[in-house]
N, C-alpha and C positions, 0 to 999 in steps of 0.2 A: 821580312824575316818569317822563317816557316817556323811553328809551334807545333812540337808532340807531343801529345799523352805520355811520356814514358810508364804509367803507371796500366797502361794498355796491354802492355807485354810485361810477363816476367821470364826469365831464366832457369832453371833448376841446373845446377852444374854437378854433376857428381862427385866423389872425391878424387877418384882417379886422376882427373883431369889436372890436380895441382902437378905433375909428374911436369920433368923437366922434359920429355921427347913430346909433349901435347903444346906445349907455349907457341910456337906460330901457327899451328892447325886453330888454338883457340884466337891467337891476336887478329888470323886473316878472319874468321867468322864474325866478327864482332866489329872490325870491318868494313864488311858486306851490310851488316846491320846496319850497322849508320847509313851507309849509300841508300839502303832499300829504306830506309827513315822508319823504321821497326827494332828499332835497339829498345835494352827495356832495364827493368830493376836486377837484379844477378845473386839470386842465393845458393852459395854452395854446401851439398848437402853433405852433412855427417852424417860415418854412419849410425844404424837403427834410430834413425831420425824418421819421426813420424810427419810422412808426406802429406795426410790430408789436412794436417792443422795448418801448417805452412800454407798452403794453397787457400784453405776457407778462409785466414787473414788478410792474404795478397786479394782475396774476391771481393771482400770488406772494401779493402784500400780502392777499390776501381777496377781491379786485375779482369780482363777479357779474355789473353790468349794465356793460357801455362805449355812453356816451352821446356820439353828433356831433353838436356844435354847429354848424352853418353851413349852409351851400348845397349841391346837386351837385355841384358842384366838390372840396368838403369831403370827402361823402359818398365820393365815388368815392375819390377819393386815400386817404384813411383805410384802408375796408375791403379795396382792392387790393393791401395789404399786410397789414393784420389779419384778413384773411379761414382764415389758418391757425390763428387761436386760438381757441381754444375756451370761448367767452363771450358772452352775447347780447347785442344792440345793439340801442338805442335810437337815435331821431332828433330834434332838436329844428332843425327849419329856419327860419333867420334871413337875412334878406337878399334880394340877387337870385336869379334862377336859381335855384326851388326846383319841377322840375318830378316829381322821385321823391319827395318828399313828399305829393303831390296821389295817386298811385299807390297810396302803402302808410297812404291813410287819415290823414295827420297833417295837422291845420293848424298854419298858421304860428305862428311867437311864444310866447307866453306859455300858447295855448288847446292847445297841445301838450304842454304839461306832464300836462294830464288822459290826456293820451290812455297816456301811458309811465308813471302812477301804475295806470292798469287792467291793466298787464303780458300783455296777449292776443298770445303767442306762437306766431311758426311760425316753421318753416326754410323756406328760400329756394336755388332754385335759383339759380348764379353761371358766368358763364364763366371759362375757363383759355385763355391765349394762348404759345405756348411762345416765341416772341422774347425775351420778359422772364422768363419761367416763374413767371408772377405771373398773379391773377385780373385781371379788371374786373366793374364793377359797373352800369355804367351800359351804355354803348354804346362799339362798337367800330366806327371808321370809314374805309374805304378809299377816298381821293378817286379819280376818274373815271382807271382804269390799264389797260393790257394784259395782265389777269391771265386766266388758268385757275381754276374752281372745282372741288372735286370734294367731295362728301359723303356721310357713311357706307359709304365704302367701295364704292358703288352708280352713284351719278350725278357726270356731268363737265357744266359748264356752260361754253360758251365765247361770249364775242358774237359775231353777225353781223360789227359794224367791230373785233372786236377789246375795243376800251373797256369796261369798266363800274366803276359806284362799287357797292360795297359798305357796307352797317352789318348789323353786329349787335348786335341789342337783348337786353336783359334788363331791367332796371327805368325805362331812361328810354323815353319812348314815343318812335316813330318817324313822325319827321314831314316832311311834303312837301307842297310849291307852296305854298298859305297854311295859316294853324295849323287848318284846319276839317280839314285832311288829317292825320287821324293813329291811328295804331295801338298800341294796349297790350298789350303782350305778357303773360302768364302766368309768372310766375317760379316757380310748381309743378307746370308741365306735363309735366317730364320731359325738356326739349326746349330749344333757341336755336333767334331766329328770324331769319333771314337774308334780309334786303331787297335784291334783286336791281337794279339799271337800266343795262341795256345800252345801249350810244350806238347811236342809230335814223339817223343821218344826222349832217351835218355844215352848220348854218346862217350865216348869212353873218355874224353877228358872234360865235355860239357854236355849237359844242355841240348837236346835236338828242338827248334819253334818252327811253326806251320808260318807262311805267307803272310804279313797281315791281314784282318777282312774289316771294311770299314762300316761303320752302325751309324748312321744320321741320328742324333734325336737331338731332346729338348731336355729333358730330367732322366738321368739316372741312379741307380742304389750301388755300390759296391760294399760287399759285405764277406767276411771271411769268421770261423772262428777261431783262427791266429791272427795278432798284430801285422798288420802288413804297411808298408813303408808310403807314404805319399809326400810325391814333390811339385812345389807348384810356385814359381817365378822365385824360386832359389829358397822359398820355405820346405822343410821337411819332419813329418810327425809320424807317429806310430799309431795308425786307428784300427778299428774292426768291423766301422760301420761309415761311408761317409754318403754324401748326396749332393751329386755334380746338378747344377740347370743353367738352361740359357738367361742369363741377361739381355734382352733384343734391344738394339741400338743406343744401348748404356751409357757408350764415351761420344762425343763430337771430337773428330780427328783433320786436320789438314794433311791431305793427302799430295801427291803428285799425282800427273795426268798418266804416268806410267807405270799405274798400281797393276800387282797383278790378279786381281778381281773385278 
């Protein structure tokens, strides 16, 4: 008789998932688990449930791998607060809106199970946002404001009209005008990358924006003297001043062999 750790693996289920169209997506996953003899403990999370306390318990109990069950949505929210623990992560993406899954090599569903039984580890570069003094994971987005950039301590970017939108990516890809436009960042480059579009004119029913330009660094300032909007893994605040930095190799992730980095 084979013995498992169950306390090896945990779970994180989102809430979604209780939805009656997810019940055989999650019955075949779980499964797969048994077969790969990697099934584990199963907590599904409420929401504004605070992710790192759950996790620092399950690390208490034994817990090795912490496994997100759900979406981007999921993902982000999870590790923006479990990104200070110290335990690798696994992905198992279910549902809609699964575009950092496609990134870090996982396919959806059930066929994701293989991929988190071959345990192919790396650490991952993560941003730090100091408004909330919490990471993000996905992308950081600052709609069309009159902000100042300034980064590394080196360069100041300011628009021509004033205006520009901001994002910063790290694992979800940045995209623009239709989905054939779009860019993957490197989450072990050493670096965040900062998509720049400065308002180019002003059209008669919108808004005219220049190209994006893309700015590598490591820390920067945005600063406006209007309230300007920041959204970062589905949090959203009103600041005037915040300070983006890199996190360098922050999370340990299992990835697939068919990441796109």
């Amino acid at each position: 008789m084979l013995l498992v750790n169950l306390a090896m693996y945990v779970y994180l289920y989102d809430n979604f998932l209780k939805q009656r169209k997810f019940e055989s997506t999650i019955k075949s996953i779980e499964t797969r688990l048994t077969d790969f003899e990697i099934a584990g403990k199963i907590i599904r999370l409420q929401n504004f449930v605070n992710s790192q306390a759950i996790i620092e318990e399950e690390i208490k109990k034994g817990a090795k791998v912490v496994v997100i069950v759900g979406n981007d949505e999921t993902f982000g929210r999870v590790l923006s607060q479990g990104a200070v623990c110290n335990v690798f992560f696994g992905f198992l993406p279910v549902g809609p809106n699964n575009t950092i899954a496609n990134v870090l090599g996982i396919p959806e569903g059930e066929a994701a199970c293989e991929v988190l039984s071959q345990r192919r580890k790396i650490n991952l570069d993560i941003g730090w946002v100091s408004n909330r003094n919490r990471y993000f994971i996905s992308q950081l987005h600052i709609p069309p404001s009159d902000i100042t950039v300034e980064y590394d301590e080196k360069f100041k970017v300011v628009g021509k009209h004033k205006k520009m939108e901001l994002v910063v990516c790290n694992l979800q890809p940045f995209v623009w005008g239709d989905k054939n436009n779009n860019f993957i960042v490197h989450p072990q480059d050493g670096k965040l990358e900062a998509f720049l579009r400065p308002m180019s004119g002003r059209g008669i029913f919108k808004d005219k924006f220049e190209e994006p330009s893309i700015f590598p660094f490591e820390e920067m300032v945005v600063s406006s003297d209007k309230p300007f909007e920041v959204e970062a893994d589905g949090k959203t605040t009103k600041e005037t001043k915040i300070v983006i930095k890199l996190a360098k190799k922050r999370i340990g992730m299992i990835v697939g062999k068919d990441r796109q980095f």
